[in-house]
N, C-alpha and C positions, 0 to 999 in steps of 0.2 A: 504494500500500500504506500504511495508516494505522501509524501508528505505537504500542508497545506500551507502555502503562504503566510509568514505571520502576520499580513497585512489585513489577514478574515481577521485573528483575534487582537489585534493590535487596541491598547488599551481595558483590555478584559484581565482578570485576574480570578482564581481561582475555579469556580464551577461554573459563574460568566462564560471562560474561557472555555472549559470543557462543553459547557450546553451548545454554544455556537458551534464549536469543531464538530459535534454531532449532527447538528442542522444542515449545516454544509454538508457533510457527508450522505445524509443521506435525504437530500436534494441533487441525485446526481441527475434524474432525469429532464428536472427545467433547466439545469446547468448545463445540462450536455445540449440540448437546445439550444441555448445562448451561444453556446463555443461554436456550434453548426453557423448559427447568425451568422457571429462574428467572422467568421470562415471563408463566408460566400461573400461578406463584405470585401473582405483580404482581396479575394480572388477579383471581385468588381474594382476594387482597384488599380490589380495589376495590366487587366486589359485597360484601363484608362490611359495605364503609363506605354503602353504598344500601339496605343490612337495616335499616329503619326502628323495630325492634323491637330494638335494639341501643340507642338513645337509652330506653327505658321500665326496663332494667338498673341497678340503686343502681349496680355494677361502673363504669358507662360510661366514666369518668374513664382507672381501669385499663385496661381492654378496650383503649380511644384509644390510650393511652400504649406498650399492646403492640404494635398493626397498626403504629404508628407507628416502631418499634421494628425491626420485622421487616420492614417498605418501606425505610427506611434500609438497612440489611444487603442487602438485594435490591438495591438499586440503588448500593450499592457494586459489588457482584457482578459487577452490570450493565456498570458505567463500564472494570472489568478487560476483559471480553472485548468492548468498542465494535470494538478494531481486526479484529474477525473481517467485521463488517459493512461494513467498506470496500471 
C-alpha cells in the first residue's frame, strides 16, 4: 500500500489524522475518478501543445504560460492521489 501524501493530513494530529487517512483510503472510487478527470485533462493539453496553429497567435507567449499553468495544477492533483495507483 503506497503511502498518502502528508499534504491529506497536514495539520491533523492524532485520531484527526488517522480518521482522514481512513476517509481517503477508502474513497478510492470518486478518487480514482478525479485522477481519470484529471488524466484526460493532461492529455487535452498535450494535443493543444501539437496544434501547430497555436505558434502563428501574437497570444503564444500567454497561451504557453496558461497550459503551462494549468499542467502544473494537474499534476499536483496528480502526485495527491499517486497512492491510489499502488
Amino acid at each position: 500500500m503506497k503511502k498518502l501524501s502528508v499534504e491529506w493530513t497536514k495539520g491533523l494530529t492524532g485520531k484527526d489524522k488517522e480518521d482522514m487517512e481512513t476517509v481517503v483510503r477508502h474513497s478510492t472510487i470518486v478518487l480514482q475518478k478525479i485522477l481519470d478527470i484529471v488524466d484526460d485533462k493532461l492529455g487535452v493539453l498535450e494535443r493543444k501543445e501539437i496544434d501547430f496553429s497555436t505558434y502563428e497567435n501574437s497570444a503564444y507567449p500567454f497561451i504557453q504560460a496558461h497550459i503551462n499553468g494549468k499542467r502544473a495544477s494537474l499534476e499536483e492533483i496528480r502526485r495527491l492521489l499517486e497512492f491510489i495507483e499502488g
